[in-house]
DRENMI-61590 format. One record per residue: residue number from 1; residue in three letters; x negated, y, z of N, C-alpha, C in turn. Coordinates in nm, 2 decimals, padded with zeros to 4 digits. Layout:
BEGIN
 seq type   n.c1   n.c2   n.c3  ca.c1  ca.c2  ca.c3   c.c1   c.c2   c.c3
 NUM  ALA      X      Y      Z      X      Y      Z      X      Y      Z
...
This chain:
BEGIN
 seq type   n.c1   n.c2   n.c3  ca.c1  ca.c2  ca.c3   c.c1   c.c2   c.c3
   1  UNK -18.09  05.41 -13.80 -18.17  05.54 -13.78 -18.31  05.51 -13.74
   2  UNK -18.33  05.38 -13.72 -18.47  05.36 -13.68 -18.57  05.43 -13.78
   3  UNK -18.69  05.45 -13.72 -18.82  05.53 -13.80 -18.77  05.71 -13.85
   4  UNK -18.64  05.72 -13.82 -18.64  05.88 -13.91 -18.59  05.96 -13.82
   5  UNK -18.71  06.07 -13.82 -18.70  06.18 -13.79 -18.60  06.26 -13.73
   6  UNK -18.57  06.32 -13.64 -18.46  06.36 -13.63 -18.44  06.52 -13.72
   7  UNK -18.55  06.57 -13.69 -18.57  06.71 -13.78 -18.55  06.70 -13.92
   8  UNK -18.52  06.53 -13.97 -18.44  06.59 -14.14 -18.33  06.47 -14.18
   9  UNK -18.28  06.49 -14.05 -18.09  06.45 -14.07 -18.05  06.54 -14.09
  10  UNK -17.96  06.54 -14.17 -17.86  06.66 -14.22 -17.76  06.66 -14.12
  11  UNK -17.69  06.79 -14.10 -17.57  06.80 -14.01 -17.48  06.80 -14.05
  12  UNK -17.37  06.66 -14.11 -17.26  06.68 -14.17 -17.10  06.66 -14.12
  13  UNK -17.07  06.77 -14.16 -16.89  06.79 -14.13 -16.82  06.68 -14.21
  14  UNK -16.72  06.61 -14.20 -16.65  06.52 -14.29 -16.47  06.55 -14.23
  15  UNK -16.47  06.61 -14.40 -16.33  06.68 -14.37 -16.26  06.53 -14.45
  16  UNK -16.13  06.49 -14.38 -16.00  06.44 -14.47 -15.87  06.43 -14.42
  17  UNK -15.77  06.38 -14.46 -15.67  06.36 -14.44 -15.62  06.24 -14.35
  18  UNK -15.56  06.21 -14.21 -15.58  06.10 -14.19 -15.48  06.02 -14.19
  19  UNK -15.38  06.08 -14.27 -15.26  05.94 -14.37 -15.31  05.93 -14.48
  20  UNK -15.41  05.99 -14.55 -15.47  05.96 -14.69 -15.59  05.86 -14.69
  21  UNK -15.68  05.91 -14.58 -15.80  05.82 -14.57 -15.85  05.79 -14.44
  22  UNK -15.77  05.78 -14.36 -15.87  05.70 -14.20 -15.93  05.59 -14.20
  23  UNK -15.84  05.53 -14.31 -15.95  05.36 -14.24 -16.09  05.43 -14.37
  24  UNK -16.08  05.42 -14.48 -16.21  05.51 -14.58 -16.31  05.56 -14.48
  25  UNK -16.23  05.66 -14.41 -16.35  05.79 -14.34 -16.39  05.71 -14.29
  26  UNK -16.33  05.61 -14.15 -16.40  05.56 -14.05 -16.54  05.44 -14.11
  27  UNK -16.47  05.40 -14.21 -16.61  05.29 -14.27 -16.71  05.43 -14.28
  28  UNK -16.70  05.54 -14.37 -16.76  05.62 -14.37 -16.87  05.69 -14.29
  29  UNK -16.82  05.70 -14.16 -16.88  05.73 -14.07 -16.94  05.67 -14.02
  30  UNK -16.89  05.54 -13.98 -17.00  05.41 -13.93 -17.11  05.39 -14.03
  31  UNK -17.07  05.44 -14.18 -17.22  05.39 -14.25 -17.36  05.53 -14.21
  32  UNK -17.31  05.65 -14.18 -17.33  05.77 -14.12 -17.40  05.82 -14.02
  33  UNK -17.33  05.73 -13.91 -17.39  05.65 -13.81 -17.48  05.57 -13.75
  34  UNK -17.51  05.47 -13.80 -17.57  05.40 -13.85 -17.72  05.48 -13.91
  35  UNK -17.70  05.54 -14.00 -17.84  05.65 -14.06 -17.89  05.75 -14.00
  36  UNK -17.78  05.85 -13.97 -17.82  05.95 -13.91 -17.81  05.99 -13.72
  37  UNK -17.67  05.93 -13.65 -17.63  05.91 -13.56 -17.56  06.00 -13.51
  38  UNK -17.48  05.98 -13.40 -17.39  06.07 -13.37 -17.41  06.20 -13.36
  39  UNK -17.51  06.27 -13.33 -17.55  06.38 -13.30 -17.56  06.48 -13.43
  40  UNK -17.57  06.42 -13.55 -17.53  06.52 -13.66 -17.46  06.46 -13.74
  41  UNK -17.30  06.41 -13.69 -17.18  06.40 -13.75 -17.06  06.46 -13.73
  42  UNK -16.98  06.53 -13.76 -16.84  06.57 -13.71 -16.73  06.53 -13.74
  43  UNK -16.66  06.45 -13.67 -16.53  06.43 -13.72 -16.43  06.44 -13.63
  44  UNK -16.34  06.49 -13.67 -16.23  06.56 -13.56 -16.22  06.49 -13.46
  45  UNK -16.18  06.36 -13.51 -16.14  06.26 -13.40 -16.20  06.23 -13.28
  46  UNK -16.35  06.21 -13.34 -16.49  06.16 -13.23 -16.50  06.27 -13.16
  47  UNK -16.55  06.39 -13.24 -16.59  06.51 -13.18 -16.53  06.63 -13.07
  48  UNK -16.36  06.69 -13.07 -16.32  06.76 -13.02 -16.24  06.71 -12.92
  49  UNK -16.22  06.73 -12.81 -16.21  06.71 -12.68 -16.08  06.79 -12.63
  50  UNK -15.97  06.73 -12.60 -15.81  06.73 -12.57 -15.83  06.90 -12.44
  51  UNK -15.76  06.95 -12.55 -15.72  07.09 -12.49 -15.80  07.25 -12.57
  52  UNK -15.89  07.16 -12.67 -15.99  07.22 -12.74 -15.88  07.32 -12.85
  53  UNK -15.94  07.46 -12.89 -15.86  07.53 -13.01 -15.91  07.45 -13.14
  54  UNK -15.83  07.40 -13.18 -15.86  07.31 -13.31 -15.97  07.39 -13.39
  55  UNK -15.88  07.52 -13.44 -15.96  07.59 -13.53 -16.08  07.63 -13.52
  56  UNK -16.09  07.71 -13.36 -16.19  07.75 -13.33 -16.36  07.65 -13.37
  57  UNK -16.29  07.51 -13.31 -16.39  07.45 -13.29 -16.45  07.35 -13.44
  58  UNK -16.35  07.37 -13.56 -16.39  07.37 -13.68 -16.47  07.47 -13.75
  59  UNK -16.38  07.59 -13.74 -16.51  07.71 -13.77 -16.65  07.68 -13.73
  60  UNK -16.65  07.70 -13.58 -16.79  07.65 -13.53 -16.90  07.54 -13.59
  61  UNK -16.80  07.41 -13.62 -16.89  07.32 -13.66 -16.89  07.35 -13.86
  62  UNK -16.82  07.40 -13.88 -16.85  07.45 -14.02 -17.01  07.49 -14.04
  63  UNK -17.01  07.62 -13.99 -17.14  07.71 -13.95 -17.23  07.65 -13.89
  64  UNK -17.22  07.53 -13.82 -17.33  07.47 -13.78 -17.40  07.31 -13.87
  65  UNK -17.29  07.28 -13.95 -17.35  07.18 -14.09 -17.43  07.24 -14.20
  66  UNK -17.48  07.17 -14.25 -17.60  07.16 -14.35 -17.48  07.10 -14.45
  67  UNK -17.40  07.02 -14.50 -17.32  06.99 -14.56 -17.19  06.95 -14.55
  68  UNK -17.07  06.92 -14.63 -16.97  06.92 -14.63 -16.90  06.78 -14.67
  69  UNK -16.87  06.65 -14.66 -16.81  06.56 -14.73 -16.66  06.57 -14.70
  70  UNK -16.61  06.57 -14.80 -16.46  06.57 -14.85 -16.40  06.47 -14.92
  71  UNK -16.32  06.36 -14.81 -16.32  06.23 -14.87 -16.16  06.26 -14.91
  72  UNK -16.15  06.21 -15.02 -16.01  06.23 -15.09 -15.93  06.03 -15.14
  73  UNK -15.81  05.99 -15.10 -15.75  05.90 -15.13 -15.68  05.93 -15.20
  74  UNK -15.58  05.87 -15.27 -15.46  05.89 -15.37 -15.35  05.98 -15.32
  75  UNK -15.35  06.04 -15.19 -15.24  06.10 -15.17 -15.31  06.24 -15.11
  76  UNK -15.40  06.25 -15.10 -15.51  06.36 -15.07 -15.45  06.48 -15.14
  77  UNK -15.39  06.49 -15.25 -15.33  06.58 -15.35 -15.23  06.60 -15.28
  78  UNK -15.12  06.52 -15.30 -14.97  06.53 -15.28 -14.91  06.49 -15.15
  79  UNK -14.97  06.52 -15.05 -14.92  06.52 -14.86 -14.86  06.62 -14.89
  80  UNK -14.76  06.61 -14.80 -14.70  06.73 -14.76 -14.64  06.74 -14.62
  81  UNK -14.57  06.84 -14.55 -14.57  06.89 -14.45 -14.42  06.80 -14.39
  82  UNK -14.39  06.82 -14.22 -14.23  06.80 -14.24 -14.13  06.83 -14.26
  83  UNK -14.19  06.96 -14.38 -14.06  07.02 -14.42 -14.07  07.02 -14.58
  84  UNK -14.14  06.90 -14.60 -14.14  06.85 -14.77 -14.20  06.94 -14.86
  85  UNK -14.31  07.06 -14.81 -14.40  07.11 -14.89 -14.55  07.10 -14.91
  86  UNK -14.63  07.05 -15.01 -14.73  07.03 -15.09 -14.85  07.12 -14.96
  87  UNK -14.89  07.00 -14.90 -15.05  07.10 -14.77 -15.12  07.16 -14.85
  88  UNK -15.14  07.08 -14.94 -15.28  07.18 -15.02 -15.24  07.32 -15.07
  89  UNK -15.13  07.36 -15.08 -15.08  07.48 -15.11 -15.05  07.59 -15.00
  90  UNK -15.08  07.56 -14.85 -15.09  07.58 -14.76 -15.15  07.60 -14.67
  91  UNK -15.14  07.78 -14.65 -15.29  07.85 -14.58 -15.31  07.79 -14.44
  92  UNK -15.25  07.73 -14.39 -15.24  07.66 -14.25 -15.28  07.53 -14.27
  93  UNK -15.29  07.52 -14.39 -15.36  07.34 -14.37 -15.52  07.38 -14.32
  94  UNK -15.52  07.24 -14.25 -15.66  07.20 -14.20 -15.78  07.19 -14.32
  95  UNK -15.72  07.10 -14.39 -15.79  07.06 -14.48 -15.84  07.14 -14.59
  96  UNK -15.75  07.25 -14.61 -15.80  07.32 -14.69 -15.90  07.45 -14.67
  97  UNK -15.82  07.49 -14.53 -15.92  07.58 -14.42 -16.06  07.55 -14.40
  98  UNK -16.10  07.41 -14.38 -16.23  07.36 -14.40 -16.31  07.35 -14.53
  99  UNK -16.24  07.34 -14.61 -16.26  07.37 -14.80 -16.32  07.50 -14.75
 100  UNK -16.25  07.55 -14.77 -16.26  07.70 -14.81 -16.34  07.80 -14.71
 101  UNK -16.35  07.79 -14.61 -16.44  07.83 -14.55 -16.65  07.80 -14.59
 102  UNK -16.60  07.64 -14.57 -16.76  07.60 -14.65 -16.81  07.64 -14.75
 103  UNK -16.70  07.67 -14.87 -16.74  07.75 -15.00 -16.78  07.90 -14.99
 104  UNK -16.73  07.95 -14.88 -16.78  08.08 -14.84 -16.88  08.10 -14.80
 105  UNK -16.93  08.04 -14.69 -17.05  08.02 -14.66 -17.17  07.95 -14.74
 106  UNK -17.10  07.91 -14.86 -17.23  07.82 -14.98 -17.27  07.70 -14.89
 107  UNK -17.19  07.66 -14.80 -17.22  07.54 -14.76 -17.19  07.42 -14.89
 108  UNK -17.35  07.34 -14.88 -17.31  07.22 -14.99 -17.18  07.16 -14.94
 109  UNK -17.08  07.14 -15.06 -17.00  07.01 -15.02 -16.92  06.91 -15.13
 110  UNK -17.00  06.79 -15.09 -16.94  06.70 -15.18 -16.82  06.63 -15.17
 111  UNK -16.76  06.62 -15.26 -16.59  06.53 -15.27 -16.69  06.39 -15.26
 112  UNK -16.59  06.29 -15.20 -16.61  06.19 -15.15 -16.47  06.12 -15.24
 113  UNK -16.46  06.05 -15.35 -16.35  05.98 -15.39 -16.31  05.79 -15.40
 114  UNK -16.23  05.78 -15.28 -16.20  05.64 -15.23 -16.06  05.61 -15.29
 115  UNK -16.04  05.49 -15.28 -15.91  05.38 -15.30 -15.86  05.46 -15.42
 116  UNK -15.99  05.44 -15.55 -15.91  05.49 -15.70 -15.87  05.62 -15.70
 117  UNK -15.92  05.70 -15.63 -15.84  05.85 -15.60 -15.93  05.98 -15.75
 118  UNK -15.85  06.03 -15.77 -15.93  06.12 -15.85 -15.97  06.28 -15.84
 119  UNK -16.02  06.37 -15.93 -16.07  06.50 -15.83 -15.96  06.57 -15.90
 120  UNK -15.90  06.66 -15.83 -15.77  06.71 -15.84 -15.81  06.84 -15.95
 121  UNK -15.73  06.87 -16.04 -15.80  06.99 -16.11 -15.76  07.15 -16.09
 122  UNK -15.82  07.26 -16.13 -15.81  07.35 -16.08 -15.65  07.43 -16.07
 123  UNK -15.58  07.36 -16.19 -15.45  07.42 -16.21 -15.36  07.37 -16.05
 124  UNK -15.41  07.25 -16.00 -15.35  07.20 -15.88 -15.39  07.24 -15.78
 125  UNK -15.50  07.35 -15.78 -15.51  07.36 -15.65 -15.47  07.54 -15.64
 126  UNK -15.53  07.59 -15.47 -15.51  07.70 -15.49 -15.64  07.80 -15.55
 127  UNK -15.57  07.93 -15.54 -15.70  08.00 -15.61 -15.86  08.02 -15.55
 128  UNK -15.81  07.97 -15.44 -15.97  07.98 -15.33 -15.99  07.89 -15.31
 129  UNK -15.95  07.77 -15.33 -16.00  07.61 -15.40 -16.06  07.59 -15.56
 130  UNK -16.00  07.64 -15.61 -16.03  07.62 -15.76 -16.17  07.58 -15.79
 131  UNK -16.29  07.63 -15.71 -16.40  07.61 -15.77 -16.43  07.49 -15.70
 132  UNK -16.37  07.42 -15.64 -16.40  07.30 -15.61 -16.36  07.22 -15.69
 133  UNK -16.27  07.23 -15.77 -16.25  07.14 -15.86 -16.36  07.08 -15.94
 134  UNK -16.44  07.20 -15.98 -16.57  07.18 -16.04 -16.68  07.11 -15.98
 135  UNK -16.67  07.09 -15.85 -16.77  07.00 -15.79 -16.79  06.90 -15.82
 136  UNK -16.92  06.80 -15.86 -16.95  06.68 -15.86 -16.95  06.60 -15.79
 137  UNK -16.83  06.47 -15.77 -16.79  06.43 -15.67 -16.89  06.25 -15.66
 138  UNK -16.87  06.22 -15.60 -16.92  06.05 -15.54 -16.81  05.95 -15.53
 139  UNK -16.80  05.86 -15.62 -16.73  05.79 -15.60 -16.80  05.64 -15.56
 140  UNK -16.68  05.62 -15.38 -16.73  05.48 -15.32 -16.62  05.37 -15.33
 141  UNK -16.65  05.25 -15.38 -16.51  05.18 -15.45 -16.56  05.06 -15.30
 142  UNK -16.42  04.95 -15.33 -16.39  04.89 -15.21 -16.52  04.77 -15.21
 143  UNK -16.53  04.69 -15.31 -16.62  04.63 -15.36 -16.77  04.66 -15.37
 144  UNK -16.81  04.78 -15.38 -16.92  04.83 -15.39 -16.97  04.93 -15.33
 145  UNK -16.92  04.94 -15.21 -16.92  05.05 -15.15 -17.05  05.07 -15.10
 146  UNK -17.14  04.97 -15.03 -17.24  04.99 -14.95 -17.39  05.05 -15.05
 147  UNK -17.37  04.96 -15.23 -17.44  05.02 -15.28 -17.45  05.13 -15.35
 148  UNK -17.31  05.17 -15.37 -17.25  05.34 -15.39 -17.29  05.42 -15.29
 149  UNK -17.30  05.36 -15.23 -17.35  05.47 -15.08 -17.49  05.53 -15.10
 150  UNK -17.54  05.42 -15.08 -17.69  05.38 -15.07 -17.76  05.44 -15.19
 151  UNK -17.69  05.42 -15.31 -17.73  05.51 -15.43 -17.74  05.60 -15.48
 152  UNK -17.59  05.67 -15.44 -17.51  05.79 -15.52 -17.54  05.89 -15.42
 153  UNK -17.53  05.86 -15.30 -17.49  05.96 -15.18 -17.60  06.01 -15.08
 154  UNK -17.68  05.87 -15.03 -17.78  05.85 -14.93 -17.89  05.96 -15.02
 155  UNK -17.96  05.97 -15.15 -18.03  06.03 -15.16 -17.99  06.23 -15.20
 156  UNK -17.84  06.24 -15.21 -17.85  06.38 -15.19 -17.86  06.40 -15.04
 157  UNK -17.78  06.35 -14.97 -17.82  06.37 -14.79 -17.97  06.37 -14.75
 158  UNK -18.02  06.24 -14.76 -18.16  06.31 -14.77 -18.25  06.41 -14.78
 159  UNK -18.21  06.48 -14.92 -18.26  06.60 -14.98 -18.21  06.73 -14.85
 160  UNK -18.08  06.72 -14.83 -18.01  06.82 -14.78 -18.11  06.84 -14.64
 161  UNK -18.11  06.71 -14.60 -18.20  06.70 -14.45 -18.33  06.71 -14.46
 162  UNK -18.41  06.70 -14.60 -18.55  06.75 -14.62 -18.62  06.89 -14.65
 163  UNK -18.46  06.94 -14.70 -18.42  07.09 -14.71 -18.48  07.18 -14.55
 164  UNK -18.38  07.16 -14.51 -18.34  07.21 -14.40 -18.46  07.18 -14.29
 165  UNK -18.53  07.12 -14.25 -18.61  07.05 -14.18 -18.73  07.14 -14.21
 166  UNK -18.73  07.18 -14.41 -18.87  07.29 -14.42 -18.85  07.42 -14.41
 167  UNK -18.65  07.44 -14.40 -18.66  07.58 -14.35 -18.67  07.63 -14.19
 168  UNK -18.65  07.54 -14.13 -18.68  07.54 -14.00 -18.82  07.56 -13.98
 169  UNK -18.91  07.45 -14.02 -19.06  07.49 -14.00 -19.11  07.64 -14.06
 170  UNK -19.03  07.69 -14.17 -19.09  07.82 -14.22 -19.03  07.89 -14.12
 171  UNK -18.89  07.90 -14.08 -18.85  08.00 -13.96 -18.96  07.96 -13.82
 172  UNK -19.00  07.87 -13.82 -19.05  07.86 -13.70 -19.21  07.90 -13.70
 173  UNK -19.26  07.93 -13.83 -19.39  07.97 -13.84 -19.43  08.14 -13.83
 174  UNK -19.28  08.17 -13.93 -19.26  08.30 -13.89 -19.27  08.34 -13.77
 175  UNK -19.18  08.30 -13.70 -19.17  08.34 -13.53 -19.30  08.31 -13.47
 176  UNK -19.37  08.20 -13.51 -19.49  08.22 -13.41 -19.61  08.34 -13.49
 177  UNK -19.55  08.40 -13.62 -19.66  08.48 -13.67 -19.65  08.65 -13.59
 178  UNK -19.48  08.61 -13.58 -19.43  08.75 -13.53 -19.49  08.75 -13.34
 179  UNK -19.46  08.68 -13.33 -19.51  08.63 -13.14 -19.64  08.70 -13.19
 180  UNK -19.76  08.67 -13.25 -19.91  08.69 -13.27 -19.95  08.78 -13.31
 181  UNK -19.85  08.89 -13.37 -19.86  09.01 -13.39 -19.80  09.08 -13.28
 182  UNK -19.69  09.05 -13.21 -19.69  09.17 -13.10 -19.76  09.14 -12.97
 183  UNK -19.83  09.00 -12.96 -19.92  08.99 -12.83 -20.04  09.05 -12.88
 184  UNK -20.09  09.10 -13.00 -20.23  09.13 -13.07 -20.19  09.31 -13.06
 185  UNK -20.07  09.37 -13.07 -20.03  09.48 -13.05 -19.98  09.54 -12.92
 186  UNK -20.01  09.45 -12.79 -19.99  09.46 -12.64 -20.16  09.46 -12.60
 187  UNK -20.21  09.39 -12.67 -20.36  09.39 -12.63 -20.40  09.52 -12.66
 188  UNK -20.37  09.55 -12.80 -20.44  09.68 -12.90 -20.42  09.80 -12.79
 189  UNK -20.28  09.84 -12.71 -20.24  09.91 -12.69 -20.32  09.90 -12.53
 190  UNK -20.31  09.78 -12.47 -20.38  09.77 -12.34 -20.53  09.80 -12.36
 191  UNK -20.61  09.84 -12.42 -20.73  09.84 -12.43 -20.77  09.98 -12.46
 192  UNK -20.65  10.08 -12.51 -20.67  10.21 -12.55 -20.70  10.30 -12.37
 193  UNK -20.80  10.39 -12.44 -20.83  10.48 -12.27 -20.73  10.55 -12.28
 194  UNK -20.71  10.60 -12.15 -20.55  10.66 -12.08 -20.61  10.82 -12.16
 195  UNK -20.47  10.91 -12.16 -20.52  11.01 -12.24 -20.44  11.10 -12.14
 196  UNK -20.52  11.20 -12.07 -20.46  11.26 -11.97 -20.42  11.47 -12.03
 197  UNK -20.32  11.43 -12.00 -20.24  11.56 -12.01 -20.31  11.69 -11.97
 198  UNK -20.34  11.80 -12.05 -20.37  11.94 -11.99 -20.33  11.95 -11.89
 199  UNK -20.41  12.02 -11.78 -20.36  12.03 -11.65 -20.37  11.94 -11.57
 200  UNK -20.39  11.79 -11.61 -20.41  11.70 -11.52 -20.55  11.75 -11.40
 201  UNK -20.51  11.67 -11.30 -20.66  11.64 -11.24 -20.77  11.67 -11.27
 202  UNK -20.76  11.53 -11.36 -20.88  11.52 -11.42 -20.96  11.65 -11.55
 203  UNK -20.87  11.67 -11.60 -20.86  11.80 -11.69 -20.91  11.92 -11.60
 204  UNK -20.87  11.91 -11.49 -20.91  12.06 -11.36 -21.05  12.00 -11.31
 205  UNK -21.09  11.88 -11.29 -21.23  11.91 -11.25 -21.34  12.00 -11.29
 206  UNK -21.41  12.07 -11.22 -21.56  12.13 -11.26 -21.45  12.26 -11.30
């Protein structure tokens, strides 16, 4: 992360599965790390702190990313619960709750596809998934991972963090325009002569 800015790191969530892809995510992260640094990464593990409402504190960091990575392995599709039913079909999954929330909010989110895994198609998923199927995913292979990264991935994040960085400065120019209009309209108003009421005093002299 040496030389870069901190105002155009992107703030990214990284949703997955962690019998499908933990050892994947974690290289993931460390390459993540490494660029952007802990402070705009989330991942369950690192991030939420023993006694925390799981949900709650996903929602939260949903709303507070700039984007979404969704790393998918070969079993990413077909996990299922301990009672031998299909997660992804499953309004109580984690993983899809964090889908599907992001897409609501038009948060960017890209599929992240490891260990040969493919993008699941819309017939497989649910109906509030389906348009992710359509998403353009990134694939990082075992072999070539660092230049996949570096290639495919490092310059949409970029973007996302050069995005965000100029909407910040336009929110922040706003506010100092709005600040400069109501201290220009506290002056205007401080400088008007006092206007005294019929009957006053001053009104009764002479």
């Amino acid at each position: 992360m040496a030389g870069r800015e901190q105002n155009v790191c992107p703030r990214i969530f990284i949703s997955y599965r962690r019998e499908d892809s933990g050892g994947h995510t974690g290289r993931i992260y460390d390459k993540l790390f490494s660029e952007f640094g802990k402070d705009h990464l989330f991942l369950d593990v690192a991030h939420i702190s023993a006694g925390t409402d799981f949900v709650m504190a996903l929602k939260d960091r949903i709303n507070w990313c700039d984007v979404m990575l969704v790393v998918i392995g070969k079993s990413w599709l077909t996990a299922k619960n301990s009672e031998g039913l299909l997660r992804i079909h499953l309004a109580d999954d984690f993983v899809c709750m964090e889908i599907s929330l992001a897409l609501q909010r038009e948060i960017p989110v890209i599929p992240i596809l490891v260990d040969n895994a493919r993008m699941p198609s819309e017939a497989e998923l649910s109906s509030q998934l389906s348009s992710f199927a359509r998403l353009q995913a990134v694939t990082l292979s075992d072999a070539a991972f660092h230049s996949e990264f570096d290639h495919n991935l490092m310059p949409v994040l970029n973007r996302i963090g050069t995005d965000r960085a100029k909407r910040e400065k336009e929110e922040a120019k706003k506010r100092e325009e709005e600040s400069l209009q109501l201290r220009a309209a506290g002056k205007e108003e401080a400088a008007r002569p006092e206007e005294f009421e019929e009957g006053s005093n001053w009104a009764s002299i002479g």
